[in-house]
C-alpha positions as CSV (number, residue, x, y, z in Angstrom):
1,X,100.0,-1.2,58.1
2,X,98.0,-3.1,55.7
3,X,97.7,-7.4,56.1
4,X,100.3,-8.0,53.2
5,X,103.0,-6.1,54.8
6,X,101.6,-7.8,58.9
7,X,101.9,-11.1,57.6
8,X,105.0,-10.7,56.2
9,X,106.6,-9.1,59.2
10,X,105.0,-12.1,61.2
11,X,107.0,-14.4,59.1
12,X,110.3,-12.7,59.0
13,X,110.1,-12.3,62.7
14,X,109.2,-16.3,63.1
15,X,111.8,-16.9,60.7
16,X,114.3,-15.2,62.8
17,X,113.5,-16.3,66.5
18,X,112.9,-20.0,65.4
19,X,116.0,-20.8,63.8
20,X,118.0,-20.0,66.2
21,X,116.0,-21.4,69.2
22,X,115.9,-24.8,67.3
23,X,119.5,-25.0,67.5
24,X,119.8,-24.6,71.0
25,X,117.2,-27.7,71.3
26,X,120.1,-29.4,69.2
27,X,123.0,-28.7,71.2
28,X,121.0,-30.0,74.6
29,X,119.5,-33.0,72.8
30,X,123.2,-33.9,71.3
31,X,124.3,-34.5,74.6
32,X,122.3,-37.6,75.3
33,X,122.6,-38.8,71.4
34,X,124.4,-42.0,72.0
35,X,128.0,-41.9,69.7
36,X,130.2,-44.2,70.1
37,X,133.1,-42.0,68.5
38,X,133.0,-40.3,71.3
39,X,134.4,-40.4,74.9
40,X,131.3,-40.2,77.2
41,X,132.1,-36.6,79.7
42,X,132.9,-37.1,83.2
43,X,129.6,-36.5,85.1
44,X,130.6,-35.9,88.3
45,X,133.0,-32.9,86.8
46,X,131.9,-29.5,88.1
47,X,132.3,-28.2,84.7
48,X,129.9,-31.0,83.8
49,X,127.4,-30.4,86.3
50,X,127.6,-26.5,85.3
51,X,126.4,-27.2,82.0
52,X,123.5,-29.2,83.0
53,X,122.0,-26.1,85.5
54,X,123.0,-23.2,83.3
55,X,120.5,-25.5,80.5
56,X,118.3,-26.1,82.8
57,X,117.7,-23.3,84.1
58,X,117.6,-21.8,80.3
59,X,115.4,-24.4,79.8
60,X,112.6,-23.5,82.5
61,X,113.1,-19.6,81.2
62,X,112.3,-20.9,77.5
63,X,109.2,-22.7,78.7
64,X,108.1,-19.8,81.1
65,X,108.1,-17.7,78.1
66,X,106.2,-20.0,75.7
67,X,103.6,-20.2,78.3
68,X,104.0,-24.0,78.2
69,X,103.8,-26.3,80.5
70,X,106.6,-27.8,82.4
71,X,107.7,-30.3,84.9
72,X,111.4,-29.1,85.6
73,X,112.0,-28.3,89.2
74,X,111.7,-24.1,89.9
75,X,115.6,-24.7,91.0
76,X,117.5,-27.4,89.7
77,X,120.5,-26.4,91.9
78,X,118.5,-27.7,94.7
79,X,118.7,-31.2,93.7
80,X,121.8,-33.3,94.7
81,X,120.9,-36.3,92.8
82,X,122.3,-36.1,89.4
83,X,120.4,-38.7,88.0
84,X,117.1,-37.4,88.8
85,X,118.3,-34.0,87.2
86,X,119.6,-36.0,84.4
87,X,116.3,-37.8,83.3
88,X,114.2,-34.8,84.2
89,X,116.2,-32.5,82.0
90,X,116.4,-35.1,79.6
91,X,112.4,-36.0,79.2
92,X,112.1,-32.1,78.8
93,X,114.4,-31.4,76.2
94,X,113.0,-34.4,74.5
95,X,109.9,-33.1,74.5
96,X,110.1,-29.6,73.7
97,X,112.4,-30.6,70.8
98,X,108.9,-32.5,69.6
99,X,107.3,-29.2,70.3
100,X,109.7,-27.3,67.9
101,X,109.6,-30.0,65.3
102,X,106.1,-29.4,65.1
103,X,106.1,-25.8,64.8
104,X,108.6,-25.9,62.1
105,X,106.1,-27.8,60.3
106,X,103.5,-26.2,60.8
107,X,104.7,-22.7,60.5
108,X,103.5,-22.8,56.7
109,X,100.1,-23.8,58.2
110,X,99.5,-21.5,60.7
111,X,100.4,-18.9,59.1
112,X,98.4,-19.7,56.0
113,X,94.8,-20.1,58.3
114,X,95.7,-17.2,60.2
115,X,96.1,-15.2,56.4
116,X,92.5,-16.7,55.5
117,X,90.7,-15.6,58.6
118,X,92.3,-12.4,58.4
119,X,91.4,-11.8,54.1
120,X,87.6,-12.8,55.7
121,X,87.3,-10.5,58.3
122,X,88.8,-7.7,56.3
123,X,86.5,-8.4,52.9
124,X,83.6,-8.8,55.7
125,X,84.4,-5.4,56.5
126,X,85.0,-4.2,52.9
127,X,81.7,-5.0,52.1
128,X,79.8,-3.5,54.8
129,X,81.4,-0.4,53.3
130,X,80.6,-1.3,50.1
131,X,76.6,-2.2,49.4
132,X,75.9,-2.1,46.3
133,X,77.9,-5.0,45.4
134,X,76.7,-7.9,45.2
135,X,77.0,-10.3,48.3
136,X,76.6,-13.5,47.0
137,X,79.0,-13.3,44.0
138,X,81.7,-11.7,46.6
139,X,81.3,-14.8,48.6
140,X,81.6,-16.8,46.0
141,X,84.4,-15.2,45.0
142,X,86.0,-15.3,48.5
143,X,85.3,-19.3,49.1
144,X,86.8,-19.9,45.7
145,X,90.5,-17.7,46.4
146,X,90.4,-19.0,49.8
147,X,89.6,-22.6,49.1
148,X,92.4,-22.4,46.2
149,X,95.0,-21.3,49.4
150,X,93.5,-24.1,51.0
151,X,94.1,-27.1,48.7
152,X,98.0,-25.7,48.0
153,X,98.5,-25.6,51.3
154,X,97.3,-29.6,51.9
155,X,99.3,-30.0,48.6
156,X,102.7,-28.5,50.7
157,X,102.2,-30.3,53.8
158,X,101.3,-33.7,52.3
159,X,100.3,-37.0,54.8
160,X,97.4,-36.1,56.9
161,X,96.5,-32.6,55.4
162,X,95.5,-34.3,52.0
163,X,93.8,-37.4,54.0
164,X,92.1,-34.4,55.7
165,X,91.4,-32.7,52.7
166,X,89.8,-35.6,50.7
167,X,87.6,-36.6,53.7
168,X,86.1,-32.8,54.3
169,X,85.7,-32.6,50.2
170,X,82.6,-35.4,50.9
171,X,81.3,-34.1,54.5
172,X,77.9,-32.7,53.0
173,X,77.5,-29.1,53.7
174,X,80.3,-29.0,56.5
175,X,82.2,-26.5,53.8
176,X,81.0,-24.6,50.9
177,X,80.4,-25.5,47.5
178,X,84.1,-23.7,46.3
179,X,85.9,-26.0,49.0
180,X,84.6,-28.9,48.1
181,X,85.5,-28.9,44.6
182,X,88.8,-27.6,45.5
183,X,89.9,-30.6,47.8
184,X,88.3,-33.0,46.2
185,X,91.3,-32.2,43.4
186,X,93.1,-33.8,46.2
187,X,91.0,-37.3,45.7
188,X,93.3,-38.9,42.7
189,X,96.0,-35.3,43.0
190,X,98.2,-36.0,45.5
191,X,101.8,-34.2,45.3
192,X,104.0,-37.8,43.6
193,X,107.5,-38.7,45.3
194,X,110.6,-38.6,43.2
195,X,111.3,-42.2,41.0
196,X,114.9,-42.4,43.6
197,X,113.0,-42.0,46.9
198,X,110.6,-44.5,45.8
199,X,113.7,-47.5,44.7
200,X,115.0,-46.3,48.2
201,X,111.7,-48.0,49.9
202,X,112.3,-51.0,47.1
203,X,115.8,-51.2,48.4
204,X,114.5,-51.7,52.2
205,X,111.4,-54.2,51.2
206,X,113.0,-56.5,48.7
207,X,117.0,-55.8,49.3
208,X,119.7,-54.4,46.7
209,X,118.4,-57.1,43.7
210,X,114.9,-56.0,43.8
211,X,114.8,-55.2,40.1
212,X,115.0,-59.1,39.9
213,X,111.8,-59.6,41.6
214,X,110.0,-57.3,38.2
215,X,110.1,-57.3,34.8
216,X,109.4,-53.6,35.1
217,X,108.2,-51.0,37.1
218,X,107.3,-47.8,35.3
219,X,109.0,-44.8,37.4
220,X,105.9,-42.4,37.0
221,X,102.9,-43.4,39.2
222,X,99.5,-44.3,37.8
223,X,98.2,-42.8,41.1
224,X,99.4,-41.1,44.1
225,X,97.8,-41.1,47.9
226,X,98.3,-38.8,50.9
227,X,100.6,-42.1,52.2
228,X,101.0,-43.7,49.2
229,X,101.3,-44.1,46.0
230,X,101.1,-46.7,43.2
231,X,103.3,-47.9,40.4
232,X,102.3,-50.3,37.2
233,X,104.5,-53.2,37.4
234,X,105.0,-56.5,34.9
235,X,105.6,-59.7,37.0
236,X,108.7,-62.0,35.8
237,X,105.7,-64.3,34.4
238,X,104.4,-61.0,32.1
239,X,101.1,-60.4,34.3
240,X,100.5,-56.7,35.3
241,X,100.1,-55.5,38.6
242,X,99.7,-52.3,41.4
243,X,102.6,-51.8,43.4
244,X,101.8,-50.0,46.0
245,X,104.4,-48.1,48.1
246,X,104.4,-45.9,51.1
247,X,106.1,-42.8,51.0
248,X,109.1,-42.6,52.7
249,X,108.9,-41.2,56.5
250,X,105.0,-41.1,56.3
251,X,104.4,-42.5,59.2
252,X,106.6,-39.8,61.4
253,X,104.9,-37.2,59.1
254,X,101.9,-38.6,59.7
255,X,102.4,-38.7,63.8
256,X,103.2,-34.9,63.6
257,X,99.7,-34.2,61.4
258,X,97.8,-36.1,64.2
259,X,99.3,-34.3,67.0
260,X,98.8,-30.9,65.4
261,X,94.8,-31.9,64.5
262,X,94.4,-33.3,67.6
263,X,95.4,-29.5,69.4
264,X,93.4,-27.9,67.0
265,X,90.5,-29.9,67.8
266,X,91.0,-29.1,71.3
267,X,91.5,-25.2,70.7
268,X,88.1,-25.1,68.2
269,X,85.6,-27.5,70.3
270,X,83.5,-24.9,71.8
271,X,83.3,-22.7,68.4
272,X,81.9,-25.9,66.4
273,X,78.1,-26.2,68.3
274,X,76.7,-29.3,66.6
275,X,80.0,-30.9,65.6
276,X,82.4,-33.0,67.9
277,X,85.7,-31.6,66.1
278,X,87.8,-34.1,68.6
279,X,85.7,-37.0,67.3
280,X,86.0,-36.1,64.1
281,X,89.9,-36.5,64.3
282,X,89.8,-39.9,66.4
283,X,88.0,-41.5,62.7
284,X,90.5,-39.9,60.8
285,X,93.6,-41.0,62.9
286,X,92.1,-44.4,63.2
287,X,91.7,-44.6,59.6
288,X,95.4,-42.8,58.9
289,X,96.9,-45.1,61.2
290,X,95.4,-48.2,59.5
291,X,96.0,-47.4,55.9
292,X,100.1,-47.6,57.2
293,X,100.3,-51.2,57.9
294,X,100.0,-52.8,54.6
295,X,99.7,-56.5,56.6
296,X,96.2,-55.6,57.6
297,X,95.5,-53.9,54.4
298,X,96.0,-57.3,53.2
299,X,94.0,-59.1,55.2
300,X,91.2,-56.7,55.0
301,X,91.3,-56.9,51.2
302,X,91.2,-61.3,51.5
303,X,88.3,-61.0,53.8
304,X,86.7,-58.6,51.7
305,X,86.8,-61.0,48.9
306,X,85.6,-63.6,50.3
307,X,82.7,-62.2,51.8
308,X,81.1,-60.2,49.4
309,X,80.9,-61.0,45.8
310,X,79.1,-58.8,43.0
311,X,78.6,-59.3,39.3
312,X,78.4,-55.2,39.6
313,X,81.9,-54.8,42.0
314,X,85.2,-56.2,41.4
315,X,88.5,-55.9,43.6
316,X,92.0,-56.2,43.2
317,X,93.7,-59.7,43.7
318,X,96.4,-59.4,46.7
319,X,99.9,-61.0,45.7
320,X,101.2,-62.2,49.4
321,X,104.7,-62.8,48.3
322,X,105.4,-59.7,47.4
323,X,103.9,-58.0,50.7
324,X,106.3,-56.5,52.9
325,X,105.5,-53.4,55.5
326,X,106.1,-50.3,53.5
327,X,104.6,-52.1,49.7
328,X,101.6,-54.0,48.5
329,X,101.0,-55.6,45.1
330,X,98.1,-56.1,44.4
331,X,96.4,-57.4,40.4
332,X,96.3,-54.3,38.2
333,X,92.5,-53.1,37.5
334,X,92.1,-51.1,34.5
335,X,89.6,-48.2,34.8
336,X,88.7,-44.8,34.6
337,X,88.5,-42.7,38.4
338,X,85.1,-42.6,39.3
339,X,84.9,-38.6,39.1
340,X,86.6,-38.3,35.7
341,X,84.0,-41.1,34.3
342,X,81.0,-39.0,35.2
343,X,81.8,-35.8,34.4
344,X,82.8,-37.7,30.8
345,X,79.6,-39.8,30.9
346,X,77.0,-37.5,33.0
347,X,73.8,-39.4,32.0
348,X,75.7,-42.5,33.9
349,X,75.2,-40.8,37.6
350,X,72.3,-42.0,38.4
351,X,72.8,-45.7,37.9
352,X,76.2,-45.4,39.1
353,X,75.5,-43.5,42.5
354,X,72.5,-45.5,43.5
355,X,74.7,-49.1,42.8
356,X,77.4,-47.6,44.7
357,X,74.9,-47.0,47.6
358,X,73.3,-50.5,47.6
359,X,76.6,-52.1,47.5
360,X,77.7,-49.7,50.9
361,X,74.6,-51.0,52.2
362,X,75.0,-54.5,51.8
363,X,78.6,-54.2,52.9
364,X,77.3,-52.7,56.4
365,X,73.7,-54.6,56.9
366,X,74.2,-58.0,55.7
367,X,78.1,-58.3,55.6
368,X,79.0,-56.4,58.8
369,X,82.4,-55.8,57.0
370,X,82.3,-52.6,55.0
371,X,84.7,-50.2,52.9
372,X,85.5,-46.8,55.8
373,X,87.2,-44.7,53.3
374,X,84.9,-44.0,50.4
375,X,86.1,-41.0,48.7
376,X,85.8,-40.8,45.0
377,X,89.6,-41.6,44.8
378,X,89.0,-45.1,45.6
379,X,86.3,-45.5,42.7
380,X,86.8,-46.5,39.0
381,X,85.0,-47.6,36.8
382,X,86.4,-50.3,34.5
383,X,85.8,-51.0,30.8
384,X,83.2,-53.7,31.0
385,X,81.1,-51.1,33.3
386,X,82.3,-52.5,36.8
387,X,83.0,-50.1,39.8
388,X,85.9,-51.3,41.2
389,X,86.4,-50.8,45.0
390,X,90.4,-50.0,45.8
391,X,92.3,-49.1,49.2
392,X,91.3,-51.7,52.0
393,X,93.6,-49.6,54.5
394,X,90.7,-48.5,56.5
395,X,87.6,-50.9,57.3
396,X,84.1,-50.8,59.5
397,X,83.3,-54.3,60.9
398,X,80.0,-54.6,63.1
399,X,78.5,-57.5,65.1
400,X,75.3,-58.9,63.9
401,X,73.7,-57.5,67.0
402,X,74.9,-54.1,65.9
403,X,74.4,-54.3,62.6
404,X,70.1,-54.5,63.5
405,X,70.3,-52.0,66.0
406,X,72.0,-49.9,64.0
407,X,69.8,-50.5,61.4
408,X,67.0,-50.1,63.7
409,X,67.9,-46.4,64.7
410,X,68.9,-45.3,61.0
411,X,65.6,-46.8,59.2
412,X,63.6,-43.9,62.4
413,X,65.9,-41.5,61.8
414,X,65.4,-41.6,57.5
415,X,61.7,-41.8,58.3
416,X,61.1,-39.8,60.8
417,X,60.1,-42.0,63.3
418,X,59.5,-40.8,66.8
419,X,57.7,-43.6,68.3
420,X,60.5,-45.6,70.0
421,X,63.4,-44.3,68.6
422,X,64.8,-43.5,72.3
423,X,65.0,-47.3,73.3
424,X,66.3,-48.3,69.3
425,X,69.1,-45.8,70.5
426,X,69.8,-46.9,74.1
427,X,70.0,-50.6,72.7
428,X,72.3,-49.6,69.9
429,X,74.8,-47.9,72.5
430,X,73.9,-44.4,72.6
431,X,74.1,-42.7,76.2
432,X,70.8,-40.4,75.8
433,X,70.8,-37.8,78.8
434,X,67.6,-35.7,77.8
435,X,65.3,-37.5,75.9
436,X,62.8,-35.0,76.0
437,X,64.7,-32.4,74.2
438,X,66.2,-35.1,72.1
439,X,62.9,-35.5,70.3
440,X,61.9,-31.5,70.3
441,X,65.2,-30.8,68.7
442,X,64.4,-33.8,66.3
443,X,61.1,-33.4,65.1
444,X,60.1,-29.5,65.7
445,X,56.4,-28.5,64.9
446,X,55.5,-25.8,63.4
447,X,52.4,-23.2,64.8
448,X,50.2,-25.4,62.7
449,X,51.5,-28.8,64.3
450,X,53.2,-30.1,60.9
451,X,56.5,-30.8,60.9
452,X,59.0,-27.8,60.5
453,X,61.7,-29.7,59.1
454,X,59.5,-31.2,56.7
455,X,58.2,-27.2,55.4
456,X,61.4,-25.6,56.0
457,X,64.7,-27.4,55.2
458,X,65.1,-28.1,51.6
459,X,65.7,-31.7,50.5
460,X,69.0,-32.1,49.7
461,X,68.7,-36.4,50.3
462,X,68.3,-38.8,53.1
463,X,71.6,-39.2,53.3
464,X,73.1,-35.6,53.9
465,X,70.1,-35.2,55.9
466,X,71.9,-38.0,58.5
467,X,74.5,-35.1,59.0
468,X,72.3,-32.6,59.9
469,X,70.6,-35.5,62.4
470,X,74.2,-36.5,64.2
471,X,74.6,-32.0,64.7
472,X,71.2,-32.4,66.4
473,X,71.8,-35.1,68.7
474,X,75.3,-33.7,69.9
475,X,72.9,-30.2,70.8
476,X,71.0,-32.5,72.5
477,X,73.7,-34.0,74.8
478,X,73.7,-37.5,73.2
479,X,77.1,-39.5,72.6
480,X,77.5,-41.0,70.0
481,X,79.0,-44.6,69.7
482,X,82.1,-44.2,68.0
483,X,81.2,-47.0,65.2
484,X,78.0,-46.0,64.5
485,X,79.5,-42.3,63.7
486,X,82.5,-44.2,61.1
487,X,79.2,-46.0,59.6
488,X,77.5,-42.7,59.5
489,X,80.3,-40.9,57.9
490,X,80.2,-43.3,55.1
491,X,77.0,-42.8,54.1
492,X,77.3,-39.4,54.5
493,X,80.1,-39.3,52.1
494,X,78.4,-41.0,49.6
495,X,75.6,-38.3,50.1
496,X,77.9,-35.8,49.3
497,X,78.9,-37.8,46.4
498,X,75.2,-38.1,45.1
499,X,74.8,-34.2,45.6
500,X,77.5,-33.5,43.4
501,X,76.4,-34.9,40.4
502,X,72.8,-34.1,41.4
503,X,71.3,-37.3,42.0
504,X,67.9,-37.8,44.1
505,X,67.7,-41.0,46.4
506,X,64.2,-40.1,48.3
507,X,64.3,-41.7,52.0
508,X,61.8,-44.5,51.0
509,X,64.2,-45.5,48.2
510,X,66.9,-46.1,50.7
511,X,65.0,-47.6,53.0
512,X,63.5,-50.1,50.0
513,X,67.3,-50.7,49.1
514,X,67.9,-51.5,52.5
515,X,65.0,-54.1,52.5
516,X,65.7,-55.8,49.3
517,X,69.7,-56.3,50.7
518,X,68.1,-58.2,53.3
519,X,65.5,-60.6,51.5
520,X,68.2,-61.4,48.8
């Protein structure tokens, strides 16, 4: 049997034993759905109590099967008490409907990743039969069909997966070149929600006369999110502005994403040396979970303004009496995305990049209150040469204390150096179990006593080079504060960002930026 015809007698087989086992976790969740139509059954019938042990014994069966885990007594008949069978049987069902829920989600998915391991393995062994072709153009190849997969599938799932997807597309070197450029379609991309969904989540904020509230609203969205999206609106008083409105049911969408990462994160610890894969999704769900409540956004945004100003950055103005918990209207800030601007305008990269930089920098090492969700997405560039900073969902904040030490241990780490980095590291929070090794892995010499990273590893920034550090410390043993790794991971996305349009920033030029933030 070839893969084509495996995976698709794995999905009509899925297809076939899901269905109906999700309408059995229907019928036994119906009968503790509260209706008031109906006459509540007598519970002390036998007929009653019959039902409840033939399901739960079903029940236990089903689980025993899945290879799940389960709480439900080995034999429910045992139990006189119908109340504790009641709420036992009921907490299961509950659960194992959440179980199912998530499957049928994520059927799509699975079935997708397990396709694109599969295509690998198979064109791995394709080409060991097959040597005269040539190996880096069939890899190339390969990333570029199986990133392609990728991205549609983010595209199908929506919520989380294209959060997901527009945080890996700036990660440095986690992926390869073809899936980077693939997700990062998913930066300013997003699938769009229809125009009557949308008035639906009008309806709920501002009630049935919302039109009243706008002189227009255009129907087709200037931009759309993985929560979100955004509408151009005129005010009764003829002044423009960004409505922006969640999707409808994001946030249970976005609770079954989060569940499903956090498994896989579990499942694909051990495989991921270097990385901490369950760390990785506690800063996204942190940041997911903020960019849903539009108050905060709000308040973020205020105390952004009012913190840090720049001739060289502008934000949007927030308009608070038009807030409400699923929209956010904001002024409207005419520009061009970021990543559209410089593949129009190349020669503009440089300047561009290295302002975007110093403004991150300020925003973490004399502000304390930085931007945490810098994907190109949130960039423009406006007509009088501005970069305008949008989405204030998710934001870093770091004491002054902090802010040196962290400073402290990122200045060593860019300039490699040793000399008292351990203390710098167990003053700015880190738990460092091996020092010894710590520093080996850090700085290796060469046979010649120069250092190997120095000859070897080719310079692909100071920045990116911050990713390969945190892979090295986590070989080492260290943990990592959690904030120090969101500030990392901003940086390192605006590494990636730099790579991408080829721009140098040498170490001592970041350093220097870092110095001048801090005498203006």
């Amino acid at each position: 049997m070839n893969l084509e015809d495996w995976l698709r007698d794995s999905k009509r087989w899925i297809d076939e034993n899901s269905s109906p086992l999700g309408r059995w976790v229907d019928d036994a969740r119906r009968q503790f759905d509260p209706d008031p139509k109906k006459t509540t059954k007598d519970q002390s019938s036998p007929q009653w109590q019959q039902q409840i042990s033939e399901w739960g014994q079903e029940l236990t069966e089903r689980f025993k099967n899945l290879n799940l885990e389960t709480n439900v007594p080995e034999s429910l008949r045992n139990l006189q008490d119908f109340d504790t069978i009641q709420e036992k049987l009921q907490n299961e069902w509950f659960r194992m409907a959440d179980w199912f829920k998530l499957g049928d989600r994520y059927r799509d998915a699975i079935q997708t990743l397990i396709q694109l391991y599969l295509q690998y393995r198979f064109d791995q062994l394709n080409e060991s039969k097959n040597p005269e072709k040539d190996p880096v153009s069939t890899e190339s190849e390969r990333h570029l069909r199986n990133a392609k997969e990728l991205a549609e599938l983010c595209r199908r799932q929506g919520g989380a997966w294209i959060k997901a997807a527009q945080f890996l597309s700036t990660q440095g070197d986690w992926l390869p070149r073809e899936y980077r450029n693939e997700l990062a379609e998913l930066q300013d991309q997003a699938p769009s929600v229809s125009w009557e969904n949308i008035v639906l989540v009008l309806q709920e904020s501002y009630g049935s006369d919302w039109a009243s509230r706008f002189r227009m609203i255009d129907p087709e969205p200037v931009a759309t999110a993985s929560l979100a999206q955004v509408h151009r609106a005129i005010l009764p008083d003829g002044s423009p502005c960004a409505l922006k409105i969640q999707i409808p049911d994001a946030p249970q969408r976005i609770e079954a994403d989060l569940k499903f990462f956090a498994l896989a994160a579990k499942l694909f610890k051990d495989q991921l040396p270097g990385l901490d894969p369950e760390q990785v999704v506690r800063e996204l769900s942190r940041s997911i979970l903020l960019e849903l409540d539009y108050a905060q956004e709000a308040e973020n945004l205020i105390r952004f303004s009012k913190r840090y100003e720049s001739s060289e950055w502008t934000v949007p103005h927030l308009i608070p009496e038009l807030l409400r918990p699923k929209t956010l209207a904001m002024s409207y800030v005419e520009g061009t995305p970021i990543r559209h601007f410089l593949k129009d305008v190349p020669s503009a990269a440089d300047s561009v990049l290295k302002t975007l930089v110093s403004s991150f920098m300020r925003q973490i090492f004399i502000s304390g209150l930085f931007h945490a969700d810098p994907h190109p997405g949130n960039f423009f560039i406006t007509p009088r040469g501005q970069i305008a900073l949008l989405d204030f969902g998710a934001m870093g904040e770091l004491s002054p204390t902090l802010t040196l030490a962290y400073q402290d241990v990122l200045t060593a780490l860019l300039m490699r150096q040793q000399e008292g980095l351990i203390n710098k590291m167990t003053r700015a929070g880190f738990v460092v179990k091996k020092p010894e090794l710590l520093l080996e892995l850090l700085f290796p010499k060469s046979s010649k006593g120069q250092d190997q990273e120095r000859v070897t590893k080719k310079d692909k920034g100071p920045l990116n080079s911050l990713e390969h550090r945190l892979r090295i410390m986590r070989e080492g043993g260290v943990e990592l504060p959690d904030s120090f790794v969101l500030m990392a991971r901003v940086l390192i996305s605006l590494g990636g960002l730099m790579n991408q349009h080829h721009v140098k920033l040498k170490a001592q030029e970041l350093v220097a930026i870092l110095m001048k933030q801090q005498n203006d």
